[in-house]
N, C-alpha and C positions, 0 to 999 in steps of 0.2 A: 504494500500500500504506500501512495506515496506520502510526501508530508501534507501539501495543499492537501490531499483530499482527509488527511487524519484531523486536521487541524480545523477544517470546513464543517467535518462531523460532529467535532467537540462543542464548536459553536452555533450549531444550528439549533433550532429552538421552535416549539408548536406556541405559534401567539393566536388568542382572540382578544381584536379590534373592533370596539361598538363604538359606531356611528349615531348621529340621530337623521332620521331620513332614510330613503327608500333607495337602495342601488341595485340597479338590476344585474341579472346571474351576467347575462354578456359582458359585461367589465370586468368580469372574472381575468381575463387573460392580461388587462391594461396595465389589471392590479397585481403583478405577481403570479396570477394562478391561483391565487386565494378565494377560495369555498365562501361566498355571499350568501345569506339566509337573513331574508326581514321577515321582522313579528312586530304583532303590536304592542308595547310593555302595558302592563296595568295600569297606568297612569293616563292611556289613550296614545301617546306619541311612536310613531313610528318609529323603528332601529334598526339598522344592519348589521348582523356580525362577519365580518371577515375572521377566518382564521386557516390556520395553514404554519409551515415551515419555512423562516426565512433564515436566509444561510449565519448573519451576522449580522449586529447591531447596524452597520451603514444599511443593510436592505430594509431593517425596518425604520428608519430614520427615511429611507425613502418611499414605503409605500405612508408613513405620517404625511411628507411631506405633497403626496396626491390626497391625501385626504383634507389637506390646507388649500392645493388649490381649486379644490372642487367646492371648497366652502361649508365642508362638512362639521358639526358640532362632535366633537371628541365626547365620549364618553366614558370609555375605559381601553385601557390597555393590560392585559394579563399575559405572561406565560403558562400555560398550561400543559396540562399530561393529554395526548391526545385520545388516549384508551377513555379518560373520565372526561372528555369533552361533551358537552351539550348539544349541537350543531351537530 
């Protein structure tokens, strides 16, 4: 194995990103590849979760920064266990 890909492994990471607002599944690929799922929360407001594998802190630092220019309300960001995900 080489180092890049030992070191890519180490650092990859299952994030769910909630949005407020409704993104449809086709921006899946804009965004990374990341798995889109909108619900309504209890409160009546619309959310989307993105979550998925991003290889290191700069990819998610970039798929944040489509979510600024898209004008999206941040809601959360987690690392999560993909096995115990929601989505």
């Amino acid at each position: 194995m080489s180092i890049e890909k030992a070191v890519s492994q180490r650092l990859s990471r299952y994030y769910q990103v909630t949005v407020e607002g409704k993104i449809d599944a086709s921006w899946s690929d804009w965004l990374g590849g990341m798995r889109l799922v909108s619900q309504q929360e209890t409160d009546g407001i619309q959310v989307t979760i993105l979550s998925g594998v991003l290889v290191d802190q700069v990819a998610l630092r970039g798929l944040l920064n489509q979510m600024w220019d898209l004008n999206l309300v941040l809601r959360s960001v987690q690392e999560v266990n993909p096995s115990t995900s929601q989505t």
